[in-house]
KEMARPA-577633 format. One record per residue (C-alpha): residue number from 0; residue in one letter; x, y, z. Coordinates in nm, 2 decimals, always signed. Example, Ala and Ser with C-alpha at 12.3 -4.5 7.8 and 13.67 -1.06 7.14 Angstrom:
2
<0, "A", <+1.23, -0.45, +0.78>>,
<1, "S", <+1.37, -0.11, +0.71>>,
***
This chain:
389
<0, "X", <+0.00, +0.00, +0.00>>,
<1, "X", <+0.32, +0.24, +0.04>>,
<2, "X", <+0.35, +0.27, -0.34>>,
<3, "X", <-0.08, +0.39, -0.35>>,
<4, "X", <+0.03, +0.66, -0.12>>,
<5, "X", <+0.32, +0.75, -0.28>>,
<6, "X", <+0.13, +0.82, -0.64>>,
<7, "X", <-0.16, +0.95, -0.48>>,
<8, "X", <+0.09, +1.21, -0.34>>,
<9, "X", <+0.21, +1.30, -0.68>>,
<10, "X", <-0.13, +1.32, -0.85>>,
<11, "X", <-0.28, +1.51, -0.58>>,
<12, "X", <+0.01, +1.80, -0.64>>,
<13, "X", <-0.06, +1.77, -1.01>>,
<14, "X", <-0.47, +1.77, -1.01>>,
<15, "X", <-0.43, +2.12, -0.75>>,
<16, "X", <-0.18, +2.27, -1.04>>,
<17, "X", <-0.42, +2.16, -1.32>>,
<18, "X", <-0.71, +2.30, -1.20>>,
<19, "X", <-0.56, +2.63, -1.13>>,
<20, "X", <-0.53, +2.63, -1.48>>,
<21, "X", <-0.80, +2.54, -1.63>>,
<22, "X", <-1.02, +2.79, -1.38>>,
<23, "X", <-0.75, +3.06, -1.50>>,
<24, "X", <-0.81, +2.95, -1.84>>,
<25, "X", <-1.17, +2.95, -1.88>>,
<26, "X", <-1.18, +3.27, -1.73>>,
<27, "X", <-0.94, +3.46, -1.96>>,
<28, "X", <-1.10, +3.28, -2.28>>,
<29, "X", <-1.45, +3.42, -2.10>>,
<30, "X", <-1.30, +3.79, -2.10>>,
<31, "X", <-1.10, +3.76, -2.46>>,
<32, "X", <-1.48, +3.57, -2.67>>,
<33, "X", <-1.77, +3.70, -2.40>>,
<34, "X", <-1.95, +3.44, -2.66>>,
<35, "X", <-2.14, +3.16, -2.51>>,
<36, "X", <-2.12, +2.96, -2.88>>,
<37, "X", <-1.73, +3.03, -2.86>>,
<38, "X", <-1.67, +2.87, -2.51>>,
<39, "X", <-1.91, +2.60, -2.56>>,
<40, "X", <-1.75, +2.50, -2.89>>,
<41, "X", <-1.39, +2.50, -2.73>>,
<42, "X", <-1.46, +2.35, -2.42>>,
<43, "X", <-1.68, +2.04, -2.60>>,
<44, "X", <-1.39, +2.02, -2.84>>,
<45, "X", <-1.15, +1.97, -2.50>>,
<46, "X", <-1.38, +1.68, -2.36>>,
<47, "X", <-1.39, +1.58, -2.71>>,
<48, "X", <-1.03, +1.46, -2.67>>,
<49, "X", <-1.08, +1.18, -2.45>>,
<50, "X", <-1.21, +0.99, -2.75>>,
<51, "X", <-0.84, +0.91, -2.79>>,
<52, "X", <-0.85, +0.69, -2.48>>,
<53, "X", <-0.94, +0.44, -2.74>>,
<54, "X", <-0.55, +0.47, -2.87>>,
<55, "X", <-0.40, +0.57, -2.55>>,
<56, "X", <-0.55, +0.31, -2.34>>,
<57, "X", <-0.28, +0.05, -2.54>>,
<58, "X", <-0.04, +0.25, -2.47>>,
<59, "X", <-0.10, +0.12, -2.13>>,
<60, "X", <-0.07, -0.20, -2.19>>,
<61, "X", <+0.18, -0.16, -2.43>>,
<62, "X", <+0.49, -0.06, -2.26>>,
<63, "X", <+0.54, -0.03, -1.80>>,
<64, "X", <+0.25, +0.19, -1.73>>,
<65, "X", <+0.49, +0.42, -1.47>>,
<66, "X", <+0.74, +0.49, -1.81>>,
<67, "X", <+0.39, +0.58, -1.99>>,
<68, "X", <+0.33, +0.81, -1.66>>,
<69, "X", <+0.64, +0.93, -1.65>>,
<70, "X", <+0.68, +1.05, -1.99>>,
<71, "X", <+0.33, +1.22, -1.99>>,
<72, "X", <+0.43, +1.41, -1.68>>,
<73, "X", <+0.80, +1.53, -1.80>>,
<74, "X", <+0.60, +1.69, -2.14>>,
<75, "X", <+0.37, +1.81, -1.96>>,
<76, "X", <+0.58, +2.01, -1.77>>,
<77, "X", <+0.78, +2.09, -2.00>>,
<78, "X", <+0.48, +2.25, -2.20>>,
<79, "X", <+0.44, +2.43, -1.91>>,
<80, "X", <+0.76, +2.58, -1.93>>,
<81, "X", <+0.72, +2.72, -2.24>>,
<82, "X", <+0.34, +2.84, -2.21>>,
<83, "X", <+0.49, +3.06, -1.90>>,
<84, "X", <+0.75, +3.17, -2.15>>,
<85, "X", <+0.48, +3.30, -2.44>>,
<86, "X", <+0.27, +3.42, -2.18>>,
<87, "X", <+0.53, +3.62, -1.96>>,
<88, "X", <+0.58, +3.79, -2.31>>,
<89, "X", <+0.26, +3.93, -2.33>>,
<90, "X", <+0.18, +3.65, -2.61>>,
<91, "X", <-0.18, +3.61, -2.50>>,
<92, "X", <-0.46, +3.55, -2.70>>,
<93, "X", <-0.71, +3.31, -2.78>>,
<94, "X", <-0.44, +3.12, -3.03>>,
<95, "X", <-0.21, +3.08, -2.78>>,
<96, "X", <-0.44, +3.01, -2.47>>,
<97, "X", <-0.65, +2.73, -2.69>>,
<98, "X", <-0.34, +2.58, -2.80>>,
<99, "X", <-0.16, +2.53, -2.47>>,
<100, "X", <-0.47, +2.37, -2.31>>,
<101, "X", <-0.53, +2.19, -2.63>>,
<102, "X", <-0.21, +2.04, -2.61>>,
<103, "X", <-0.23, +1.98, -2.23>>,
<104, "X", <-0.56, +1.76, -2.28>>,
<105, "X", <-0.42, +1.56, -2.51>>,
<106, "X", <-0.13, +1.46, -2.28>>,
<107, "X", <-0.37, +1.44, -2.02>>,
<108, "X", <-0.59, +1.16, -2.25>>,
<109, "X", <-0.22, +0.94, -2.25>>,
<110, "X", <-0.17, +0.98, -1.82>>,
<111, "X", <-0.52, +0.83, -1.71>>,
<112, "X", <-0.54, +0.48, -1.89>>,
<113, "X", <-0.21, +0.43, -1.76>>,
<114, "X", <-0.30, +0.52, -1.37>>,
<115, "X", <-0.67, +0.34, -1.38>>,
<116, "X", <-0.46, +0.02, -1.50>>,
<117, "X", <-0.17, +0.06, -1.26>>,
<118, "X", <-0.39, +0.04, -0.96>>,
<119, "X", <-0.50, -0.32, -0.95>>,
<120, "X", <-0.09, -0.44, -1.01>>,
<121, "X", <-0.01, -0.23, -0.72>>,
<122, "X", <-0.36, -0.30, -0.48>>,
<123, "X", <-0.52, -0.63, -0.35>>,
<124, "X", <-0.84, -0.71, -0.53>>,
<125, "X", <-1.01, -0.72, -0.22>>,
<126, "X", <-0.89, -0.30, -0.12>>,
<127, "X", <-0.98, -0.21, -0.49>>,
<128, "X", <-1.26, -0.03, -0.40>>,
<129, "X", <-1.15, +0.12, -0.09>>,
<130, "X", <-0.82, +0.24, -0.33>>,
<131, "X", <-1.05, +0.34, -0.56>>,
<132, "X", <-1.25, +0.58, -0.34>>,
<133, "X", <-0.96, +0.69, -0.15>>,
<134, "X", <-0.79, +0.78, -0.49>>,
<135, "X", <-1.10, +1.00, -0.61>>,
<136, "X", <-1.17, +1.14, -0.30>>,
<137, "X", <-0.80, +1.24, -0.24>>,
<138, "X", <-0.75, +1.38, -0.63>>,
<139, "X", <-1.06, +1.59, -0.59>>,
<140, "X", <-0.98, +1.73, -0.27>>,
<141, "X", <-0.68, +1.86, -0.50>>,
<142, "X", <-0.89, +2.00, -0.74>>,
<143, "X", <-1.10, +2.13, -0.49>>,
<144, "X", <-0.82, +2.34, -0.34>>,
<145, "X", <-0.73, +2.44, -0.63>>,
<146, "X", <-1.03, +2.57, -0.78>>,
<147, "X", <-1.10, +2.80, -0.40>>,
<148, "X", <-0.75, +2.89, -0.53>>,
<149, "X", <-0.79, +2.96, -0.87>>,
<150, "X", <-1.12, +3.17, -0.82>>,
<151, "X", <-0.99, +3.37, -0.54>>,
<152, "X", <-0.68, +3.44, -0.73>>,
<153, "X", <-0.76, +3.50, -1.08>>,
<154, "X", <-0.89, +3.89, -1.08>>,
<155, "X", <-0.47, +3.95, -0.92>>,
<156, "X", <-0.27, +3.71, -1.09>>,
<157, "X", <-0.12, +3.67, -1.42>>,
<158, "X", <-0.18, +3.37, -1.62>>,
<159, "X", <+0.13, +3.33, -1.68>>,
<160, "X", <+0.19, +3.28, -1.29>>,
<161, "X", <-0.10, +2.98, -1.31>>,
<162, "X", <+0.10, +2.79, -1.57>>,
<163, "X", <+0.43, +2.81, -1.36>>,
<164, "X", <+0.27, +2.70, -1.08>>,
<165, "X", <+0.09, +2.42, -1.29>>,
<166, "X", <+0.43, +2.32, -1.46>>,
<167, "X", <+0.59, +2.27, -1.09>>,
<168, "X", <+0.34, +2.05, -0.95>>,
<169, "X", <+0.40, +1.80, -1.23>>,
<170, "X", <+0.78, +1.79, -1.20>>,
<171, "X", <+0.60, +1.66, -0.80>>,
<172, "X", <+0.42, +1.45, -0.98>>,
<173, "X", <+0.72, +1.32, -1.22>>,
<174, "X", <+0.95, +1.29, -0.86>>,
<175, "X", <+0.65, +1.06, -0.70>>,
<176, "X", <+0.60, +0.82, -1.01>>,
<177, "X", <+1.01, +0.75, -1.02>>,
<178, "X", <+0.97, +0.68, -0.66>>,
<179, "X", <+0.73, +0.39, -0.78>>,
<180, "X", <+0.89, +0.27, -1.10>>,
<181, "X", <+1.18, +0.19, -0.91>>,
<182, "X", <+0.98, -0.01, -0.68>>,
<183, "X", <+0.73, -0.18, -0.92>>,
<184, "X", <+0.91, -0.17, -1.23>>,
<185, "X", <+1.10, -0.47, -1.29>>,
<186, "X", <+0.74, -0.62, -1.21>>,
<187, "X", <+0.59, -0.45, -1.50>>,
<188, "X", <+0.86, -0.50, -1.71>>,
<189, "X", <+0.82, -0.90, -1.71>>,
<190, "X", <+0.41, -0.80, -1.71>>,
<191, "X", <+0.45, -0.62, -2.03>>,
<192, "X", <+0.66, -0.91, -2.20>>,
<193, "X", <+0.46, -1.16, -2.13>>,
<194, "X", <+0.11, -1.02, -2.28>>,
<195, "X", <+0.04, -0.99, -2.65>>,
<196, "X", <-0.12, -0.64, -2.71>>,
<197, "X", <-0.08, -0.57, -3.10>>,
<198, "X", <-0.45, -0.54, -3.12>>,
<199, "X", <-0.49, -0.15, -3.02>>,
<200, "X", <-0.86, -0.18, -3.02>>,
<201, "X", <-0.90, -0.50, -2.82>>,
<202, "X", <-1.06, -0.29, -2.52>>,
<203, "X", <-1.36, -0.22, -2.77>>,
<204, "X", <-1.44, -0.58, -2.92>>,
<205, "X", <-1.40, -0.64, -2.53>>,
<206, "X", <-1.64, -0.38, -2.39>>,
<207, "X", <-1.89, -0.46, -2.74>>,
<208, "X", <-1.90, -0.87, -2.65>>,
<209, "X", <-2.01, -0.76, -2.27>>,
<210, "X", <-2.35, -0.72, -2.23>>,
<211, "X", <-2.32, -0.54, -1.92>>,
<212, "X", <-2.10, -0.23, -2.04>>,
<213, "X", <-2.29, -0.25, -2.36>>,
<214, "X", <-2.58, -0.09, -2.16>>,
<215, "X", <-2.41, +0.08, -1.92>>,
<216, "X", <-2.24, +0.28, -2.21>>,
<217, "X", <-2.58, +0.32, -2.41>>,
<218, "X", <-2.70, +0.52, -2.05>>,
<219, "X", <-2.41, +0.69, -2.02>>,
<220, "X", <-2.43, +0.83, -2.37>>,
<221, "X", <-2.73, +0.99, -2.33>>,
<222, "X", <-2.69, +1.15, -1.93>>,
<223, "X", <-2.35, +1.29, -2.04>>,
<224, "X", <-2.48, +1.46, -2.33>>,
<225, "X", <-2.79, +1.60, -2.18>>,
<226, "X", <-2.61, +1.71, -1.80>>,
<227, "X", <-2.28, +1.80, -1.98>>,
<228, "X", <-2.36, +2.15, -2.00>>,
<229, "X", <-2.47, +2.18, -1.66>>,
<230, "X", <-2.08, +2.11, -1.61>>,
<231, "X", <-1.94, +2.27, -1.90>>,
<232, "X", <-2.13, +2.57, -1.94>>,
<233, "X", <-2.14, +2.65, -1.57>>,
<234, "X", <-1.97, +2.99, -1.60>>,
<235, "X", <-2.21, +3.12, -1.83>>,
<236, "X", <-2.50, +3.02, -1.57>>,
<237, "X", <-2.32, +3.19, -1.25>>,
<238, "X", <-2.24, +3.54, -1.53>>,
<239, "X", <-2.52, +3.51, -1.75>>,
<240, "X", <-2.77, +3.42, -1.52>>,
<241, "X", <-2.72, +3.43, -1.18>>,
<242, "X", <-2.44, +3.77, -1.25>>,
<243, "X", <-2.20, +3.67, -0.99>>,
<244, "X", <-1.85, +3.70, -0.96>>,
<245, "X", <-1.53, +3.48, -1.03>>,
<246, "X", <-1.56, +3.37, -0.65>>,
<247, "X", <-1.93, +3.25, -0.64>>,
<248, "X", <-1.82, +3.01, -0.98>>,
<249, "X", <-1.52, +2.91, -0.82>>,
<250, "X", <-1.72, +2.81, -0.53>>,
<251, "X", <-1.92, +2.62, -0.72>>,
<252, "X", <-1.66, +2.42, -0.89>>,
<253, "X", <-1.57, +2.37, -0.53>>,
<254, "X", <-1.89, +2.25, -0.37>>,
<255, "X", <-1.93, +1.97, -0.72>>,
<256, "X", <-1.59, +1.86, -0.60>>,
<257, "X", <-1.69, +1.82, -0.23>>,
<258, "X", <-1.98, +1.64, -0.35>>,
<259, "X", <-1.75, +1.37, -0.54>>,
<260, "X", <-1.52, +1.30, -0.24>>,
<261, "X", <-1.87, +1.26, +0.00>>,
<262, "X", <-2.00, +1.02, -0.24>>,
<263, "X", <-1.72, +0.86, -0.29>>,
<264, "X", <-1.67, +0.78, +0.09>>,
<265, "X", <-2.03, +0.70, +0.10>>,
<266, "X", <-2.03, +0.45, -0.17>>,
<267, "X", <-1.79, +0.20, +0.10>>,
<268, "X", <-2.15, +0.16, +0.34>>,
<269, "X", <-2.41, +0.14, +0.10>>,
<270, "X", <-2.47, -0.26, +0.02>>,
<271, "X", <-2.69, -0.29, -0.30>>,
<272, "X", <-2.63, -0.38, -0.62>>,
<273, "X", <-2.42, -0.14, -0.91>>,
<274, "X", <-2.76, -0.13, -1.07>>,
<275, "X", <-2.98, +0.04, -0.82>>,
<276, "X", <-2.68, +0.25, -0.66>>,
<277, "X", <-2.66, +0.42, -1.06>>,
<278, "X", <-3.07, +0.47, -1.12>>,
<279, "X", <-3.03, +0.66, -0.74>>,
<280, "X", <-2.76, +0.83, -0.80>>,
<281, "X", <-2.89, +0.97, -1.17>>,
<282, "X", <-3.22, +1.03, -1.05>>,
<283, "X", <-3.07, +1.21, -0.73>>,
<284, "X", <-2.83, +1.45, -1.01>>,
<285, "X", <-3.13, +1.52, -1.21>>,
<286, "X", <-3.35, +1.66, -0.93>>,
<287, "X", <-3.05, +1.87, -0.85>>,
<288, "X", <-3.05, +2.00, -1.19>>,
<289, "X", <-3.43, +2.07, -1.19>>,
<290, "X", <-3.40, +2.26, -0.82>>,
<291, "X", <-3.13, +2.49, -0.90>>,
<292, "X", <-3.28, +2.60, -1.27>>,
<293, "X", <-3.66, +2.68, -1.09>>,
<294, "X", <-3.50, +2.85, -0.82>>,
<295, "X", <-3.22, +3.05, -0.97>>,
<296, "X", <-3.02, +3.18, -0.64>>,
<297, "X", <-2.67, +3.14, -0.57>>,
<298, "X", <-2.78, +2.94, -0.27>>,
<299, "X", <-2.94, +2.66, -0.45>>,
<300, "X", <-2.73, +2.66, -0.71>>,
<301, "X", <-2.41, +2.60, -0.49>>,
<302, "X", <-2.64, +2.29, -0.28>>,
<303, "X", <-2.71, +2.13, -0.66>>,
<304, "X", <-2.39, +2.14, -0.72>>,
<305, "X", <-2.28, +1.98, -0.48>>,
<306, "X", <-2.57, +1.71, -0.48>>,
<307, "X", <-2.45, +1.67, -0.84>>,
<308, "X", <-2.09, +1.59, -0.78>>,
<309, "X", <-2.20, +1.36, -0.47>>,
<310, "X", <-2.40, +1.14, -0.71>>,
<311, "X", <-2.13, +1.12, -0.98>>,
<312, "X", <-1.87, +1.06, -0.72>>,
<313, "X", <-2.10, +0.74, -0.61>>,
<314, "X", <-2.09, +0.64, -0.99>>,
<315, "X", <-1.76, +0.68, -1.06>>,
<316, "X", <-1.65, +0.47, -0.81>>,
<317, "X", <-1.87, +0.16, -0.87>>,
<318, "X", <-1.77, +0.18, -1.23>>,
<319, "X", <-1.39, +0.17, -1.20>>,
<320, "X", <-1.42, -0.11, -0.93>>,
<321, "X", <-1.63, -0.33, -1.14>>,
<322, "X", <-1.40, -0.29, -1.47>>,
<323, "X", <-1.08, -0.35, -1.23>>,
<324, "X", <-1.27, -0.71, -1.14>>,
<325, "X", <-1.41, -0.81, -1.41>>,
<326, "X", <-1.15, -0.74, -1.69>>,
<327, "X", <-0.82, -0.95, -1.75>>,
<328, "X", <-0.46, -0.79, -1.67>>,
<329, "X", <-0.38, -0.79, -2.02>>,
<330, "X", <-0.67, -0.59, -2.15>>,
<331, "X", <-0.72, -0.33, -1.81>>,
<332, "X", <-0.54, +0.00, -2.03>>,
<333, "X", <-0.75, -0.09, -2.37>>,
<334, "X", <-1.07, -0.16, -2.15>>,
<335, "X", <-1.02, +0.14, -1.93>>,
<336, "X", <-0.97, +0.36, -2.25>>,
<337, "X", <-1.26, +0.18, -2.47>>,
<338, "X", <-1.51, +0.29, -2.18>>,
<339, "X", <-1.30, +0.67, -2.11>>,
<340, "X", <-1.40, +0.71, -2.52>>,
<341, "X", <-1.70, +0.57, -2.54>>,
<342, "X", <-1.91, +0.70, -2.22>>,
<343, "X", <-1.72, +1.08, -2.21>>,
<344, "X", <-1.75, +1.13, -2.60>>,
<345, "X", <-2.10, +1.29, -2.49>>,
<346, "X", <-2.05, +1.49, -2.32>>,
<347, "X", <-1.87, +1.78, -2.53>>,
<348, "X", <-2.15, +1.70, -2.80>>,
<349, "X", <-2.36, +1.83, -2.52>>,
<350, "X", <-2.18, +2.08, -2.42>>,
<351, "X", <-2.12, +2.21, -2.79>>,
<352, "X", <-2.45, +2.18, -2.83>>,
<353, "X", <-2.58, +2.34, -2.56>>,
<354, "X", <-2.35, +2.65, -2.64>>,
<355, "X", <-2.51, +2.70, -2.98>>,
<356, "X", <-2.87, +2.63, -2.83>>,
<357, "X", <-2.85, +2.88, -2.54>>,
<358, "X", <-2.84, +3.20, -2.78>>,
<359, "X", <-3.18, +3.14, -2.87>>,
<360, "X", <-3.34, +2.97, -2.55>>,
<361, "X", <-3.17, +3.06, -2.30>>,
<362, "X", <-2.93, +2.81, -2.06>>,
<363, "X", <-3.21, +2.75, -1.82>>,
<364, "X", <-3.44, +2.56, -2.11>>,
<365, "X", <-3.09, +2.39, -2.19>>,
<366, "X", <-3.08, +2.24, -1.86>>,
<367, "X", <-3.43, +2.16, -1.78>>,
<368, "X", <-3.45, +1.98, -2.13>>,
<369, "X", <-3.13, +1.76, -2.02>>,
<370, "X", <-3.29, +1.67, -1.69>>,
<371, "X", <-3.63, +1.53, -1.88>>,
<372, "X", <-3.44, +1.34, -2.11>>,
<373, "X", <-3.24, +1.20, -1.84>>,
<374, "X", <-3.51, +1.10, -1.65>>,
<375, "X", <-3.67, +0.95, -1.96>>,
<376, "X", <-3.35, +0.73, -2.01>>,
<377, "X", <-3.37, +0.61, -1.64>>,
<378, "X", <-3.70, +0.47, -1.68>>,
<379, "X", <-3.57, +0.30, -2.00>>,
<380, "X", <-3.28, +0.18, -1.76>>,
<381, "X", <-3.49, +0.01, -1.49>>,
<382, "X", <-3.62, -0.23, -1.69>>,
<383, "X", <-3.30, -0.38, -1.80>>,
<384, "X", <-3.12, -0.65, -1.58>>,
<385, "X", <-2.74, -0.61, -1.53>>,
<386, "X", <-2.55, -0.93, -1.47>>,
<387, "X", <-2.30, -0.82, -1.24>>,
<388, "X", <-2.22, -1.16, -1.13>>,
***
């Protein structure tokens, strides 16, 4: 368990620096476009990216997933570097600002396959989803920090200051994932040789043969593109709508994130099956949704976001626990990327969507149309039996 702690050290440093930028980054692309098409456009085009965990996710499996991690974080901080270079230089604009993050995502699409996949090598089968819940609920309280951060920050600091700081906590990162390559490496090593893994899209004719992720995907299709925006298109809601400031949007960043880590400890004392803990959860997210658009107040906004994150953080967990169990070794990077692409692809659709869509009906119609189409897929949902055997 000493080599959990260790990478859950480095990733914790790394998630606080990454989401100083990206709250620094969609607030500077806010002030240079002020156009709600424009944001939701570039930020469905960033989730877009994680289609790639399709090609990534062999990567994993491919070659010792701490060399993969490794690598991912040196570039990454070395992209860094040179974004605090352009931007020190007064080399900001929407070119330059897109690009970076742009760049950063797709690195970023390369790290997770290779973390989700690491886990079980490193972790009993039978603390998976203790590890699993302790790793979320740790990596959000990162993110969490550094959103309070990020918004509190971002009217007095430079951008360029948000990208050093980001570019440091990955060389932390980098330092911690060493630490276990030279403890788990050799391990890996022999791992790696003795698996075939020429097939790059093995995780898909995996997921596609199980009936089980076949439907879970199909429902997670449809909830990520219709509660994406809520997500994606949250700073328009707290400027547009509700007119509040950078701190009342950071804030609720924060309160979603709080949410995750509270669901994700509550999902360890709740005994039922995968099946009824998803149809509560979703149900749970969509009567968030439904609250915070009648009631439009920073009050109830904050509480549904936070209801929201608590019932994705329930999710999440469950889903990464049952894939770790239920997939072979040799297939856990391809698997882990198959579902990444295939349940997350979505969710920028949504959000792209819902960009265009909220010039002529406003984002309140946006969400309370996601919430009844949600709900609608839920029904559908209960009638189908899961084998989670």
């Amino acid at each position: 368990m000493k080599n959990i702690y260790v990478l859950l050290a480095g990733e914790s440093t790394s998630q606080f620096g990454n989401n100083l930028f990206d709250i620094a980054i969609m607030w500077y692309l806010y002030r240079l476009t002020d156009n709600s098409t424009t944001i939701g456009l570039i930020s469905g085009t960033f989730n877009a990216l994680v289609v790639l965990n399709v090609l990534t996710g062999y990567l994993a499996d491919r070659f010792p997933k701490t060399k993969v991690m490794m690598t991912i974080d040196g570039l990454q901080a070395v992209l860094m570097g040179v974004a605090t270079y352009l931007y020190y230089g007064f080399a900001l604009n929407i070119w330059t600002l897109v690009g970076v993050a742009f760049i950063a995502k797709i690195l970023g699409t390369v790290f997770d396959p290779a973390e989700n996949a690491l886990i079980p090598q490193i972790v009993p089968a039978d603390q998976l989803q203790r590890v699993n819940s302790m790793n979320q609920g740790v990596k959000v309280c990162a993110q969490l920090v550094g959103m309070l951060a990020g918004g509190s920050l971002v009217a007095f600091v430079s951008l360029a200051d948000f990208v050093l700081i980001n570019g440091l906590t990955f060389l932390v990162s980098l330092g911690c994932i060493v630490i276990v390559h030279k403890r788990v490496g050799h391990a890996e090593q022999v791992s790696v040789e003795q698996v075939q893994t020429r097939d790059w899209y093995a995780g898909l004719a995996y997921v596609y043969h199980n009936p089980m992720l076949r439907t879970l995907i199909l429902l997670a299709v449809i909830v990520n593109m219709v509660i994406g925006p809520v997500l994606g298109l949250n700073i328009i809601w707290t400027r547009g709508t509700l007119h509040a400031s950078a701190v009342v949007y950071s804030l609720a960043q924060a309160l979603f994130i709080i949410g995750v880590v509270t669901g994700s400890i509550l999902i360890n004392f709740v005994k039922t099956t995968f099946k009824t803990k998803l149809l509560l959860a979703l149900t749970t997210m969509t009567v968030a949704v439904t609250f915070m658009v009648l009631m439009r107040s920073i009050g109830t906004t904050l509480i549904a976001m936070m209801v929201i994150g608590m019932a994705g953080g329930f999710v999440n967990v469950s889903l990464f626990t049952l894939i770790q169990l239920k997939t072979p070794g040799e297939l856990l990077g391809r698997v882990n990327g198959a579902m990444m692409s295939c349940t997350n692809i979505s969710m920028p659709i949504g959000i792209a969507l819902g960009g265009v869509i909220t010039r002529y009906v406003g984002i309140a119609t946006v969400f309370i149309i996601g919430s009844a189409i949600t709900l609608m897929a839920l029904l559908a949902m209960s009638r189908v039996t899961l084998n989670e055997a």
